[in-house]
Structure formats: C-alpha cells, structure tokens
C-alpha positions in Angstrom: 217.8 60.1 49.0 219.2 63.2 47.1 218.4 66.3 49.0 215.5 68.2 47.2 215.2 71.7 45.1 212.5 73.9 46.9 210.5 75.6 44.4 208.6 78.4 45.6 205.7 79.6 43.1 203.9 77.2 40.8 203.1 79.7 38.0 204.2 79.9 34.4 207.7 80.3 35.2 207.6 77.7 38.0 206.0 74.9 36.4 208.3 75.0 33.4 211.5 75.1 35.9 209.6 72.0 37.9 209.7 69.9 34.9 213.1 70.6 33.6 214.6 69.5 37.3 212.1 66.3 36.7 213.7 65.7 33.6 216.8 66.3 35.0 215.9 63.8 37.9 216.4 66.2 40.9 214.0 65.8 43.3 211.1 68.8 43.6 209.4 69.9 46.7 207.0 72.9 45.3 206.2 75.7 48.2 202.7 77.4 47.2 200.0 78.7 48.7 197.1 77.9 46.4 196.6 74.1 47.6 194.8 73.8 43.9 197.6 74.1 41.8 198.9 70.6 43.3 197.0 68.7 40.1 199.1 70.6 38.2 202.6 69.1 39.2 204.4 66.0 37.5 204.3 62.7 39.4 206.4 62.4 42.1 206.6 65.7 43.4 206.1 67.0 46.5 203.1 70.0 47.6 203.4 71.7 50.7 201.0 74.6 51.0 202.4 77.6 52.8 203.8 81.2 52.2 207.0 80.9 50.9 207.8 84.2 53.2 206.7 82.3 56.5 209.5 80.5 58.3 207.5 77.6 59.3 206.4 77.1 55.8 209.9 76.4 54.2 210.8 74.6 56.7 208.1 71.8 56.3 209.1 72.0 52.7 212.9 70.9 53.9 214.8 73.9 53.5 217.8 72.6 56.4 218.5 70.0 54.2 217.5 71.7 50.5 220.0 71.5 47.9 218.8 75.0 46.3 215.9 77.0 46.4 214.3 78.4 43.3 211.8 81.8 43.8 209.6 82.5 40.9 206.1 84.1 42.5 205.3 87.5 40.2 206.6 90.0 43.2 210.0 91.7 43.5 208.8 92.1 47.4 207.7 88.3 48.1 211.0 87.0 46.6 213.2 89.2 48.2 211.3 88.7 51.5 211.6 84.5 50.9 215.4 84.6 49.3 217.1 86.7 52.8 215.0 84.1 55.0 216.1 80.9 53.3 219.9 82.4 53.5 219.3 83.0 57.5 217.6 79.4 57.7 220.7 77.7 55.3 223.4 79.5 54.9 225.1 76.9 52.5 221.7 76.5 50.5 222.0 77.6 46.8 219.3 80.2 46.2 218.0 81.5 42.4 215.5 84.7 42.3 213.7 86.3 40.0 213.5 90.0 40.0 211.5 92.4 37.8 213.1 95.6 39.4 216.7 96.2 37.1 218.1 98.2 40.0 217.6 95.1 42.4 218.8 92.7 39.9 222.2 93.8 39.6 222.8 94.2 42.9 221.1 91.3 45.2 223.1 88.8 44.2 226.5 90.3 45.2 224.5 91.8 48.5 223.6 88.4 49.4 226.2 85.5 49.6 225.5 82.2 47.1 222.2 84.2 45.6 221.8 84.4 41.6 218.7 86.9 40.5 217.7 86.3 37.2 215.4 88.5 35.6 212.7 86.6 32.5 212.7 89.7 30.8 216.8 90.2 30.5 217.0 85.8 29.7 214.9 86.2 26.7 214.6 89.6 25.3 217.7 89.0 23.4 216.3 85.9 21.8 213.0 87.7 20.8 215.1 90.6 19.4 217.1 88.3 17.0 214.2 86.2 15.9 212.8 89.4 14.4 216.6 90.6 13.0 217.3 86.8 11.5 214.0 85.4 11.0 215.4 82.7 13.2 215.1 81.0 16.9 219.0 82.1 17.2 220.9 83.8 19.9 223.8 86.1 20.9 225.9 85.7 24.1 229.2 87.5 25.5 232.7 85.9 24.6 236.4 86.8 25.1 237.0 89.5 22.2 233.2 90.3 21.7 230.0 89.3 21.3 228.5 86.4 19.5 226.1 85.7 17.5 224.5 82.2 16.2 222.8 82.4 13.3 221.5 80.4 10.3 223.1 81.0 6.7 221.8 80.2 3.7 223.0 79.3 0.1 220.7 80.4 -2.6 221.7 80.0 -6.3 224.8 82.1 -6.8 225.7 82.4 -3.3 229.9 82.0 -3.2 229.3 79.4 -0.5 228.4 76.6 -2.6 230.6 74.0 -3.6 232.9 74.7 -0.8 233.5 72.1 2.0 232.3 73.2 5.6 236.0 73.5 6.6 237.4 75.7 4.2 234.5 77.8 4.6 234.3 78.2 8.6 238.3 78.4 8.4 238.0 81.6 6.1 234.8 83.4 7.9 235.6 82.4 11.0 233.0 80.5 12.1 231.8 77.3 13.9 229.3 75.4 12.3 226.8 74.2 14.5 224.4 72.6 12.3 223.9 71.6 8.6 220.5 71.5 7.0 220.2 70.2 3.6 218.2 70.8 0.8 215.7 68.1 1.8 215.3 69.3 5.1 217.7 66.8 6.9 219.1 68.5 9.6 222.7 67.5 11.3 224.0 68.9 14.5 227.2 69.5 16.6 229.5 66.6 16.5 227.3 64.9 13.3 228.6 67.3 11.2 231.4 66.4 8.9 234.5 69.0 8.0 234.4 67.6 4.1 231.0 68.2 3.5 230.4 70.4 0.4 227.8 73.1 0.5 225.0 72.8 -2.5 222.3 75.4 -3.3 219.6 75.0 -0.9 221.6 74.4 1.8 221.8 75.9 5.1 224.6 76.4 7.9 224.3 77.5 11.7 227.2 79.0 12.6 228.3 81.1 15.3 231.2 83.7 15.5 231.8 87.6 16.3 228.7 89.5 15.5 231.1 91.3 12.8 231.7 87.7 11.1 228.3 86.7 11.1 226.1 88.5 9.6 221.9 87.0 9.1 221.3 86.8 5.8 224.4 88.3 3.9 224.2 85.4 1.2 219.9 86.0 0.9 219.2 89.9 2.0 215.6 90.1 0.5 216.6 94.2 0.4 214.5 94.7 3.6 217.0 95.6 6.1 218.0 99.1 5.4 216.1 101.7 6.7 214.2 103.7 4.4 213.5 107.7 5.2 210.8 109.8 3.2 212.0 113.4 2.7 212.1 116.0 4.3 209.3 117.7 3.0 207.2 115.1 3.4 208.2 114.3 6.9 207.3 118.1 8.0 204.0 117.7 6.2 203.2 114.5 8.1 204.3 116.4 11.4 201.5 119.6 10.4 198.8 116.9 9.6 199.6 114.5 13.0 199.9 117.9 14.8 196.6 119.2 13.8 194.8 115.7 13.8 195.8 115.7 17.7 194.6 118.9 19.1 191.6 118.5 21.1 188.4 119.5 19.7 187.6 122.2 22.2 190.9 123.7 21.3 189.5 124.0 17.9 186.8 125.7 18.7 188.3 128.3 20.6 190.6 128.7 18.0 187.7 129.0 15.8 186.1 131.6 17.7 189.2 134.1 18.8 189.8 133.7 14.5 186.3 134.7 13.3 186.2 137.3 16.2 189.0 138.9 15.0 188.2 139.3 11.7 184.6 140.2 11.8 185.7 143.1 14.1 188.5 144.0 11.4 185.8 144.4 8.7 184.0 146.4 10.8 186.6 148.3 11.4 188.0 148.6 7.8 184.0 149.4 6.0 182.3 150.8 9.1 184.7 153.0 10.8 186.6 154.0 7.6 190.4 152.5 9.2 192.9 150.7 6.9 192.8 146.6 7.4 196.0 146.9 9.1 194.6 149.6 12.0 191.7 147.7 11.8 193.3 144.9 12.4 195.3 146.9 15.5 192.6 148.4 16.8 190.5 144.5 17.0 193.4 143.1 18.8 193.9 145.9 21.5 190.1 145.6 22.2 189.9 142.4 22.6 193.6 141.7 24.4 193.7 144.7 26.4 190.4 146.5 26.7 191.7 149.5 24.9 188.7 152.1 25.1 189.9 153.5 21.5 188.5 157.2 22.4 184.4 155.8 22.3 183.6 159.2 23.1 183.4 160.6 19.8 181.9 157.4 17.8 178.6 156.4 16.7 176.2 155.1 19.2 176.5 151.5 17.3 179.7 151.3 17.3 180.2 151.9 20.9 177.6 149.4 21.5 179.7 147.3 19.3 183.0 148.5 21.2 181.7 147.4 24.7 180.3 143.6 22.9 183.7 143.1 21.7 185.5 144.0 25.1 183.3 141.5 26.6 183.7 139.2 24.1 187.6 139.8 24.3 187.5 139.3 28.0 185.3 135.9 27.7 187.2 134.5 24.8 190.4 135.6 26.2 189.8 133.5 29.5 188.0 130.6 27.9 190.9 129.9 25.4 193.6 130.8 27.6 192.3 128.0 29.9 192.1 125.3 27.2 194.9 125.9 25.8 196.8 125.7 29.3 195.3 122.3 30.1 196.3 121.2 27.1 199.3 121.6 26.6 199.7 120.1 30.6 198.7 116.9 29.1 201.8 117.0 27.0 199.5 115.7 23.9 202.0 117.1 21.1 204.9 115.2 22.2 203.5 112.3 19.8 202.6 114.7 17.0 206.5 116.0 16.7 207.6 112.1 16.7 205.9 111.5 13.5 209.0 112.6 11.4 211.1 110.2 13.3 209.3 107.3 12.2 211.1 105.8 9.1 209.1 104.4 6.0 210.3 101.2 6.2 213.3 98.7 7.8 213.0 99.6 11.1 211.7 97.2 14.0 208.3 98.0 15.9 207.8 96.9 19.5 204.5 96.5 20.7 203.9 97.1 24.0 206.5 98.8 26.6 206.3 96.2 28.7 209.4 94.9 31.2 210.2 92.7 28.0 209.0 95.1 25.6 211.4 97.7 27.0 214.4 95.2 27.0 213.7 94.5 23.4 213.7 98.3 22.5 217.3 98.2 24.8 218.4 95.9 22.7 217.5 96.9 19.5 219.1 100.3 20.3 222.3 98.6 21.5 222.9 96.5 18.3 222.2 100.1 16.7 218.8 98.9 15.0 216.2 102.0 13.8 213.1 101.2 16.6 209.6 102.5 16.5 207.8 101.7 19.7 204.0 101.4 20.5 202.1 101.8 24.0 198.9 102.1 24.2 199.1 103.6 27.7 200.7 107.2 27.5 201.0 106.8 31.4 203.3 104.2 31.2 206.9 104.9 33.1 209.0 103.3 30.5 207.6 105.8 27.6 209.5 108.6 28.6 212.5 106.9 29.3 212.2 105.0 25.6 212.0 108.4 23.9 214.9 109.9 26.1 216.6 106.9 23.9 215.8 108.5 20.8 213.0 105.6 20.0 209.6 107.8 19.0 206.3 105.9 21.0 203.3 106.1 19.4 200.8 106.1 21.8 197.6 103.9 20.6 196.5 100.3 20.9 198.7 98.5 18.7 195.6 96.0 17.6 193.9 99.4 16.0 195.2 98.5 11.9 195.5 102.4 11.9 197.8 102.3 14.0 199.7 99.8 12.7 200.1 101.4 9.5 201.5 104.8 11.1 204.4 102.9 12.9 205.0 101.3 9.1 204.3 97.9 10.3 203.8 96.8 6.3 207.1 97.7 5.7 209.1 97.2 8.7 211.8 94.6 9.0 210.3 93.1 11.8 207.3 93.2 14.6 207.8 92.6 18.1 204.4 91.8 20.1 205.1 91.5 23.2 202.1 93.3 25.0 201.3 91.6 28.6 198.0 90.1 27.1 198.5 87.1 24.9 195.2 87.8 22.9 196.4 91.1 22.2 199.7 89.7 21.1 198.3 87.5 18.5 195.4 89.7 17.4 198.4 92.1 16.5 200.3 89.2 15.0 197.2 88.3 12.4 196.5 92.0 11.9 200.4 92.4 10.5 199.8 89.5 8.5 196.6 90.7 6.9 199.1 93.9 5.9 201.8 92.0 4.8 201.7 88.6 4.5 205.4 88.1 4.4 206.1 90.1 7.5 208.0 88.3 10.0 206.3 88.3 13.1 207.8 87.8 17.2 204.4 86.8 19.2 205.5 87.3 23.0 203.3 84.1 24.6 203.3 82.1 27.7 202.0 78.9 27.2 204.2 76.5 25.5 201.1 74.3 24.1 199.1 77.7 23.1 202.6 78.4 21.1 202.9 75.0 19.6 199.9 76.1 18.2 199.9 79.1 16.5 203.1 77.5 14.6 201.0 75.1 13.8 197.3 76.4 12.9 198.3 80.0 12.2 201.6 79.6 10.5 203.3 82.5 12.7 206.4 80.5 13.3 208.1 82.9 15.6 205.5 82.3 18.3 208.0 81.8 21.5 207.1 80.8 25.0 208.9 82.9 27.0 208.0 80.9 30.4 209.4 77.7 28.9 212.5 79.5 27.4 214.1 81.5 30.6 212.8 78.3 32.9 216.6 76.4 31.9 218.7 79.4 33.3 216.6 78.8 36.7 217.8 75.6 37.1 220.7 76.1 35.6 222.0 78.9 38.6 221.2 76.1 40.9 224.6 74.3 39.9 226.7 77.6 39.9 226.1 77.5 36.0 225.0 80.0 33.6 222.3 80.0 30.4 224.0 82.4 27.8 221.4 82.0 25.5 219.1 79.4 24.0 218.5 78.7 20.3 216.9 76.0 18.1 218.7 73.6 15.5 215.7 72.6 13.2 213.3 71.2 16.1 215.6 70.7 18.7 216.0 73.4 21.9 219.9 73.8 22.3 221.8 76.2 25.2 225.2 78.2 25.5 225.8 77.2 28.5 228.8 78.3 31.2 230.4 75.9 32.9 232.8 75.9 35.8 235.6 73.3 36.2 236.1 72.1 39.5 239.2 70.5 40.8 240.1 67.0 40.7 238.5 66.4 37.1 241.4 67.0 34.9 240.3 66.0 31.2 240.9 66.8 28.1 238.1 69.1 25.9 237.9 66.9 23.5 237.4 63.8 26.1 234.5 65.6 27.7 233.0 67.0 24.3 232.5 63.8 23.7 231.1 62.8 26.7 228.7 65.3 27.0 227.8 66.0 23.5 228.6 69.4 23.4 230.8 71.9 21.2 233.0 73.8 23.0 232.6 77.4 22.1 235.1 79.5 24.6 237.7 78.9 27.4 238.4 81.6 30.2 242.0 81.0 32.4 245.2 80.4 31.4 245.4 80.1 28.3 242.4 81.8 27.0 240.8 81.1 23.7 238.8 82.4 21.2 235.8 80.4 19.5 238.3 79.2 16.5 241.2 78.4 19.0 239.9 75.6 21.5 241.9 72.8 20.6 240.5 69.2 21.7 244.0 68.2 23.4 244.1 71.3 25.8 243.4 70.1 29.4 241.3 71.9 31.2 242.0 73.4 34.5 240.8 74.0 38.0 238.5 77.1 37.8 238.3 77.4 34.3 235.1 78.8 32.7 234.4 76.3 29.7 231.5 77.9 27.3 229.6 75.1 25.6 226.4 74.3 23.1 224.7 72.0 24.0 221.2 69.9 23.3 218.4 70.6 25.5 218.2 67.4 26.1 221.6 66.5 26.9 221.8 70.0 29.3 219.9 67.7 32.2 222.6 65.2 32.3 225.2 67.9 32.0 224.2 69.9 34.8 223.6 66.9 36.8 227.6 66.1 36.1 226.0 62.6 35.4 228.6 60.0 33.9 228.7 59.2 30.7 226.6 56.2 29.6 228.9 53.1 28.6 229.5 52.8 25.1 229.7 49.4 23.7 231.2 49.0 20.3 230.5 46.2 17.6 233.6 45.0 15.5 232.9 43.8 12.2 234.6 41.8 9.7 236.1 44.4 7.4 233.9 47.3 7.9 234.6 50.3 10.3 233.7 49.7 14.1 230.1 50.4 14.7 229.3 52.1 18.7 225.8 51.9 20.0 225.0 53.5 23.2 223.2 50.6 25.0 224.0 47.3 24.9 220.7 46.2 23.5 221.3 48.6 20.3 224.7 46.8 20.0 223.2 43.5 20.2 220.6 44.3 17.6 223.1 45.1 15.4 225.1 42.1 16.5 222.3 39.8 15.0 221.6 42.2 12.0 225.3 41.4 10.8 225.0 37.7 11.4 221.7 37.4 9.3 224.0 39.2 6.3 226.9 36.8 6.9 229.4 39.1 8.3 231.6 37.7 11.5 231.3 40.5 14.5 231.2 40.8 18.0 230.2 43.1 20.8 232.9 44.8 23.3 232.7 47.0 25.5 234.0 50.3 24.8 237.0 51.4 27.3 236.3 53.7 30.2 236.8 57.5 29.1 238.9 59.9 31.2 237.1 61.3 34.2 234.3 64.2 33.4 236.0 67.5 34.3 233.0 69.3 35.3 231.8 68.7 39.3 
C-alpha cells in the first residue's frame, strides 16, 4: 500500500486539503483530537484521536512510514510544536505548516530541513485583491522579468480587438490566451483554443502576461477606476466637522464652561469695573489662570466677593478641564478625525476588517500602488497603526453601521473587500453595499464552500470566495516539492499556476508533456530561460528545471501524483480527419456511430508518448 499523508487538524482548512488528496487518491490518515469530527471525513479515511504534539499520538497515526505530514490546527505554537517533532521522528518525511505569525513564516522553512510553511492569508489575499481590481476570479504570480497577471478581456462594440484572430492579437500584446468565451457563453480553455479564431463583439479572452501588458478592463473601463479627490477646501471642512463630531462630550462641556466663564467675567469687568474689553478680558484670564489678586483692596465689596468666586471657579475649572482634556487626548481619539481628508470621494478600494487577511489585502493593494481606505471596528487592533504608518487612513467603526460605510465612500469606491473574521458580518456588509450601490462589486471573505455556493447563487454577490477551499491546493501541493502560484477560474472551472520541478531521468519535450498533462506552459527557469511568449514546444526540458504551468483543477491531482497519461485510442475514418477518444469505450461508441452512417473506420490504439518529465 502507498504510504499515507498525516493530516493533523480537521478544521476548515483541513477538511478541504483531506478531500483534494482523496481526489488525488493518496491515502489520508487524519490526527485530531476531537473524536467527533470523524463523521466528518470522506470514506476510506483513517481517524486516530490524539494531540498532534504528543509523540505517541503521531506515531499510531504512521508517521515512520508517512509520506508527508500536513499541519493545519488554528495555532502558530501547536504547529510549530508538531512540525520539529515529526522532523525528529522522520527525518526524510515531507512536512507542510501553516503559520499565522509573518516573522515565523519566512523563516521556519529554511530553519527546518524539508519543511514548507504556508500561510492562508499570504495564498489568497492576492486573489481576493484582484477580484475586487478585475471584477474577476483571476490571479497574479511572479515570473522571470516581472510579475504576471491573468485576467479576463473583453470586446464591447468598438473595441480594436474585434475581427482580429487570437494569434495576431496575443502576438502584438503579448499575451497567452488562456481561455475564449463567446458571445453565447461557450467557454473554451487551454489547449481547445484555436490560434485562427476571430474575435467578435461580445466576446471575451483570458490572457495572461506582464502586469504592464495586461491591463483589466482597458477595452470596457466603466470610468470607475481613477481616484477621485474633493478639494481642498472641502477636505479641511470635512476634517473641522469629523474633528468636532469626535470630541467627547465631557470635553464639551468644559469647554463650554471655561468659555462662558470667561466672558461673563469680561463683561463684568468691561460695564461693572469701568476696564476696556481687552483689560477686561486680561484681567478675567489672570484671575482665573493664575490667581492674580488684581489690587482687591481698593474695590467694591461685590466685586471682591466676585473676585474670590472667580478664583475659585478658575482653580476648579482649571483642574477639571485640564484633566479631561489630558485623558483625552491619551486615548489618541483625533488620530481618525485628521484621516478624514485622506479618504478620496471615489475609486479607491475599502477593506473591511484588519484582519491577518484583511491586512495582506491592504499590503497588496498598497504594493500594486492602489488608493486604500481601511475599516476596523476595533481601534485596539495591532495591525491599525501599522496600516496608517502605510499611509492607508483606518476608520475606526463597525463596518456593518451604513454610516460608516458611506464615510469610507463605499457608494463610490472601485471595490469592497469584506473580509472581517465573522462570516455574518461579511455578508451583512456585502448586502448593505449593495443596498448603496447596486452595481458595486463586492469581495465577501467566507469559509464554507457550500455557504459560498450560495450566496452566488441566492444573493447574486458573485465574488463570494471560500478562502478554506482555495489555499487547501497549495497544502497538498508542498507535499510533492511543488508550488501553488495562484488559482483562478475559467468560466466554472477552478484552474492553478502551478511550479513544477523536473527531476532527472524524464527527459521530454514541453510540448510532449503539455499534452500529456493538459496544461499550458507559462515559464521555464535553467538554462535557457524563457519568458511567457518564448517556451517553444520542441525545447527539452532538463534535470532541475523549474517548469511553470496552468493547469485544470481537475487535472492538478493527476499531475501532482506524476500519474501516466491515460492511453489514447484513436478512430480512423474513411476520409475524414482522425478522431482520439480517451477511453476505449468512447472510441468504440464512436466506432459504431460511424458504421450506422456508412462510413468504414477502425479503432487503434494511439502510440505510447514520450516518458512524463516530471517525477
């Protein structure tokens, strides 16, 4: 039997990374310590109730003889703890862990031998960030000259695109076309794709190229991506009224007070003591500020009863508001108010919730050099200052307040990111955007795939993503000494960039293993190197080459398993081109098809393809 992949934590993350290795057909032994959650698993796999951190535990889940372990529980500590003990117990085993600490993410897997660490917040923010840029499941991934973006393009009446075959157009932009999607919604991918096709209004590509090259929505800008600023008097007015609208109301009232204080004892002053406002005003002051005795001596017994109520009053209101103010200020509570003239009126992207994803979508957004406006509901949060040390204003406030909403400008933002750690809040924010704007386009951060599924469906907020069910691939991918770039949809279908590494002894030629696999080459490290217009079928690849693909979800199991190809038999007609089917049953059906019509064929068997290059 093939030795099993121990998969420690049976959460969201874990159960999605279970069933891709059952689809994949690697046997699963699942180490938790809830003995419940064993109804949960696929048939077939294996429960063993334990602490993944306990020595005994992992080893009645077969760690000796493991393959790879994968370590998903929702602690930093516990997978660290479990990922040093399976290297002392297997040195050779393959281990993949997930880390929510940045700091320990970069640098566990080159302190501990044959050890990825993957973080769910670094696979998929990315993805989330160009959904909301493209309107569009898409992705980005690092390449030799650059990165890379996939997008979608469309052709709208006008557009110079139309009428031109796919060739002539990828040859000039410099682009690979992934996927064509016709007017009626037919959708052809990868390899299906032909060169002569001409492009017709309605139409649209996925490509992918240099981020320079491709740019979402250059042949349909709806004019909502540049960023929009009010003036500059309107701005500072803004900044007065969110200044004032945030001091306390106890600073008010002191305020209040020391004001009509100040200038009741000034009238007095100016009409009962015969001074000018302006030494009335003096005089007022030094009682109150300093206690000034003002020569009493000489003065009316009122007013030095009213010199002494004033001093007292000075000293009282002097402490009271002094203290206030002082506490206030500690709190830091204007830091908000100033941020107000920051926020722009419209085409900038708002991130709700400063979570570990929500701050690597603000990351992002700031890298690709995007206007961000941020929202947190909790002003105590560590990632706030460090988001407005970026030069991304927070507003502090629940995000599923509409008033809220409107002073980051979600009405006329380019995008919303909700990505709050509560999936209610998520999609309450979602619908409130919507009630806004209907048109807005929407990024709802959920976890359960089904729960997504749905709000596609019922709610028609089609950028409701999983993120569970989309970082769960790269798991299993590290098992095989792979890499997930990125993942992507083409129409319904899930598709990965995917690094692969060549091993020796599996000389082939790219287009020989393209074909194989089903995938598009994208990118070629070694010697020579190529770039994604220059990876020419007849190369042959290499020992140690890194070969960057696309691939179909579906086709991703078989690849990382390094499965053979399938046999291909082939059905020769009587003048018509030869016909492949991938089973021999689908050849035979089509066999007898041909017959019934009266055309001579027959069924051969397809010769064996050059050995598959990858290990």
């Amino acid at each position: 039997m093939e030795a099993p992949v121990i998969v420690c934590g049976l959460g969201q993350v874990g159960r999605r990374v279970v069933e891709f290795l059952c689809v994949a057909g690697v046997p699963v032994v699942v180490l938790d310590n809830v003995p419940a959650k064993a109804g949960e698993l696929p048939a077939g796999v294996e429960f063993v109730t334990g602490d993944c951190r306990k020595r005994e535990s992992l080893e009645r889940a077969g760690v000796a003889t493991a393959r790879g372990v994968v370590i998903v529980t929702s602690e930093d500590l516990v997978n660290i703890s479990a990922a040093l003990l399976v290297r002392s117990l297997n040195p050779k085993c393959r281990v993949v862990a997930r880390m929510f600490n940045q700091n320990l993410l970069t640098r566990l897997g080159s302190a501990v031998q044959n050890t990825t660490a993957l973080s769910v917040s670094a696979l998929t923010a990315p993805l989330l960030v160009l959904s909301a840029l493209t309107g569009d499941q898409l992705g980005a991934f690092p390449l030799e000259g650059g990165a890379h973006l996939i997008a979608e393009v469309p052709v709208p009446a006008g557009s110079a695109l139309a009428g031109r075959t796919l060739a002539d157009v990828a040859r000039q932009r410099r682009w690979l076309v992934l996927a064509h999607r016709d007017a009626d919604g037919a959708v052809r991918r990868l390899g299906e794709v032909p060169g002569d096709l001409r492009l017709e209004v309605g139409d649209g590509v996925v490509v992918c190229g240099l981020t320079a090259d491709v740019s979402p929505g250059d042949e349909g800008d709806d004019g909502n991506e540049v960023v929009r600023w009010a003036g500059r008097a309107r701005r500072l007015g803004r900044t007065v009224a969110r200044t004032v609208a945030e001091v306390d109301l106890p600073v008010k009232l002191g305020l209040a007070a020391v004001g009509l204080t100040l200038l009741g004892s000034t009238a007095v002053f100016r009409f009962g003591l015969g001074s000018t406002w302006g030494d009335g005003f003096y005089e007022a002051v030094s009682v109150i500020a300093t206690g000034a005795d003002l020569h009493g001596d000489g003065r009316p017994e009122w007013a030095k009863v009213f010199l002494s109520l004033l001093k007292i009053a000075g000293i009282a209101l002097i402490a009271s508001f002094t203290a206030i103010v002082t506490q206030y200020l500690l709190r830091l509570r204007l830091g908000g108010a100033f941020e107000v003239r920051r926020i722009p009126d419209g085409g900038h992207v708002v991130v709700c919730g400063l979570g570990n994803l929500g701050f690597r979508c603000v990351e992002e957004l700031t890298r690709l050099g995007h206007s961000v406006v941020a929202v947190e509901s909790d002003d105590r949060n560590p990632y706030v200052p460090t988001v407005r040390r970026m030069g991304t204003p927070v507003i502090v406030g629940d995000a599923a307040v509409p008033a809220v909403l409107r002073q980051a400008k979600c009405d006329t933002a380019r995008a919303v990111i909700a990505c709050a750690d509560a999936e209610l809040v998520n999609l309450e924010i979602a619908l409130l955007v919507r009630d806004v704007n209907p048109r807005q386009r929407v990024v709802v951060r959920l976890t359960d795939e089904d729960f997504a599924q749905a709000v596609r469906d019922a709610a028609d907020i089609r950028l409701a993503l999983a993120v569970p069910a989309l970082a769960a691939p790269a798991f299993a991918a590290a098992l095989y000494g792979d890499r997930v770039l990125t993942l992507f949809t083409l129409g319904d279908t899930p598709h990965a960039v995917v690094e692969l590494t060549v091993a020796a002894g599996f000389e082939s030629l790219i287009g020989v293993a393209a074909t194989d696999y089903r995938f598009a080459p994208v990118g070629l490290t070694g010697k020579p190197a190529f770039a994604l217009d220059g990876v020419p079928s007849g190369h042959r690849l290499a020992a140690g080459d890194r070969l960057t693909v696309v691939v179909a979800m579906a086709d991703l199991d078989r690849l990382l398993r390094r499965e053979a190809a399938p046999r291909v038999w082939r059905v020769v007609a009587e003048g018509r081109p030869d016909a492949e089917a991938l089973t021999r049953g689908e050849a035979e059906e089509l066999h007898q098809r041909l017959a019934g019509e009266g055309v001579g064929s027959s069924v051969i068997e397809a010769p064996p393809q050059t050995p598959n290059p990858l290990p």
